[in-house]
N, C-alpha and C positions, 0 to 999 in steps of 0.2 A: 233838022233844025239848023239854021244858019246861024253861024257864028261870026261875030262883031263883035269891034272895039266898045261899044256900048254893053253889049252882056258880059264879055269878059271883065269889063271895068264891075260891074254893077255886081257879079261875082265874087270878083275878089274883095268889093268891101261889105258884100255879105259876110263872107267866110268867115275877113277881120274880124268883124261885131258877131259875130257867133262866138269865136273864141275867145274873145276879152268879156261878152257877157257872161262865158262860163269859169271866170274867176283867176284862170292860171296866167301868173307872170311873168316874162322871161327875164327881170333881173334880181338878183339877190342881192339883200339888203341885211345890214348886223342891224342887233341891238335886238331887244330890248337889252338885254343882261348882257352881253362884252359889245362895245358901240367900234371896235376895228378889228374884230377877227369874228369866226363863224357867222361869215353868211347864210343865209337861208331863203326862198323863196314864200312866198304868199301863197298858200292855195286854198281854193272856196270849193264849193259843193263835193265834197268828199263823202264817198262811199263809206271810208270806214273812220267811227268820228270815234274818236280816245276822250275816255270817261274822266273830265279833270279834276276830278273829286278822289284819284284814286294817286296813292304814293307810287311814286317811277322811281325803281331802284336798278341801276345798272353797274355792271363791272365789264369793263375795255381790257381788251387783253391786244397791247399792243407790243408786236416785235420785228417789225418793217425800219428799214432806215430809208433815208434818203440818201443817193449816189453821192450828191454835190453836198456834205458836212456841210457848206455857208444856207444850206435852204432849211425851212422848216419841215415839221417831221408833221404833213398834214393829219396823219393818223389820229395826231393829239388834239389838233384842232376841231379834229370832231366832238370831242367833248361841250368845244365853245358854241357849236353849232347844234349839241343837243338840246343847252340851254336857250338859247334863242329862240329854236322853233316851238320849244315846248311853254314857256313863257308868253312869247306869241298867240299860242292859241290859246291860250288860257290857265295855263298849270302855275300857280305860285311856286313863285321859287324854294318855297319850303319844303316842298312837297316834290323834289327832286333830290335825289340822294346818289353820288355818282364816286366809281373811285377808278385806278387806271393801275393797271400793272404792265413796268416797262422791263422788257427780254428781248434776248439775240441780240437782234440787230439796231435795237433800238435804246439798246444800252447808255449809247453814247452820249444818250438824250439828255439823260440824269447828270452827268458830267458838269462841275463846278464852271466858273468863265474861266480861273486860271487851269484847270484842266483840261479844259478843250483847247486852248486855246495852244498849251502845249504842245496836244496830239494831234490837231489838225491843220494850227495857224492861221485859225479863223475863229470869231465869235463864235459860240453856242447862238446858235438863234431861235433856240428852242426856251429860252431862261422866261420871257415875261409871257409865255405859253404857260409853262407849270407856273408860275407864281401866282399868274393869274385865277388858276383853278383852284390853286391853294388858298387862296385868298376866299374864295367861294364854298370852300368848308370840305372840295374833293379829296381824298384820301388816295397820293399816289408814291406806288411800289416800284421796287427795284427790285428782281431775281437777285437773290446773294449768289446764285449760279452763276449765273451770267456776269456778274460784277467782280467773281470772283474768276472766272477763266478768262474776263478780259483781263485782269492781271488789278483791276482798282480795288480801295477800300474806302469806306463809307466818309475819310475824309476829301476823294474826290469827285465829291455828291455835293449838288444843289442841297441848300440847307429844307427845304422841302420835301423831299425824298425820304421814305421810309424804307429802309432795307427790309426782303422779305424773306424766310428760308429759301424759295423758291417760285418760283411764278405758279406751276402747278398747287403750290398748296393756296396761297390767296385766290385762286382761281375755283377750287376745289370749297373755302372756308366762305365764298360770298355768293357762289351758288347754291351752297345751305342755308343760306341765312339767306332767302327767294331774291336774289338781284340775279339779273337777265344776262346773260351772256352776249355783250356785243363783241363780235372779232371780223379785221375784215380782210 
């Protein structure tokens, strides 16, 4: 078969329209539910299609930090990104149930703006992250461990922030009560 600038052309806007008629899109868009964080992509003909009739209960166990203290702690932002996608497809927001437990490293997260700003000499950039989710009815934890071997106590916490015995026991009390374990 002889190959030319005519069949290669004719090729490659097959393949294009092949893969844009199969639904998948290469940029990610927010919103519905937070309109400037969690992005999410579009995707069409899915193999495995999630029943939205059914309550999504999950618990984040997040304890990653970020190197650079002025960045955010994307970990968290997954949460914005659960609602999104899952809204999107069609899950009422009601029928999402999400809460987040922060440890280790991710301690710093929970940290007030005058506390951070103490210890790092940079904004928290993490603050309209959790308020955000708080505002949306998520329930998020702080290890008294971890809060407590960083050397803080609960008045240099975001007013959001629920101290917990320890990350293991909230992790341990929301796995019983059936919410999914996301960690990543």
């Amino acid at each position: 078969m002889k190959c030319n600038f005519l069949n290669t052309w004719c090729l490659a806007v097959c393949f294009t329209a092949a893969i844009a008629s199969y639904g998948q899109h290469t940029k990610a868009t927010t919103g519905p539910v937070f309109d400037n964080i969690g992005p999410v992509y579009t995707v069409t003909h899915l193999d495995h299609k999630p029943d939205t009739s059914k309550q999504l209960k999950a618990i984040f166990d997040v304890d990653r930090k970020q190197s650079d203290p002025s960045q955010l702690n994307t970990i968290i932002s997954s949460l914005h990104r659960y609602y999104n996608l899952h809204v999107r497809y069609g899950f009422p927001k009601e029928q999402i149930h999400l809460a987040v437990i922060l440890h280790g490293g991710a301690t710093k997260d929970a940290l007030s703006a005058a506390a951070y700003q103490d210890k790092y000499k940079v904004e928290n950039p993490n603050i309209e992250l959790i308020k955000s989710l708080s505002e949306m009815g998520v329930e998020i934890f702080l290890c008294g461990q971890s809060m407590s071997h960083s050397g803080y106590n609960k008045a240099d916490l975001l007013p959001e922030i629920k101290v917990a015995l320890s990350a293991m026991t909230v992790l341990t009390v929301y796995q019983m009560d059936d919410y999914a374990l996301i960690k990543f």
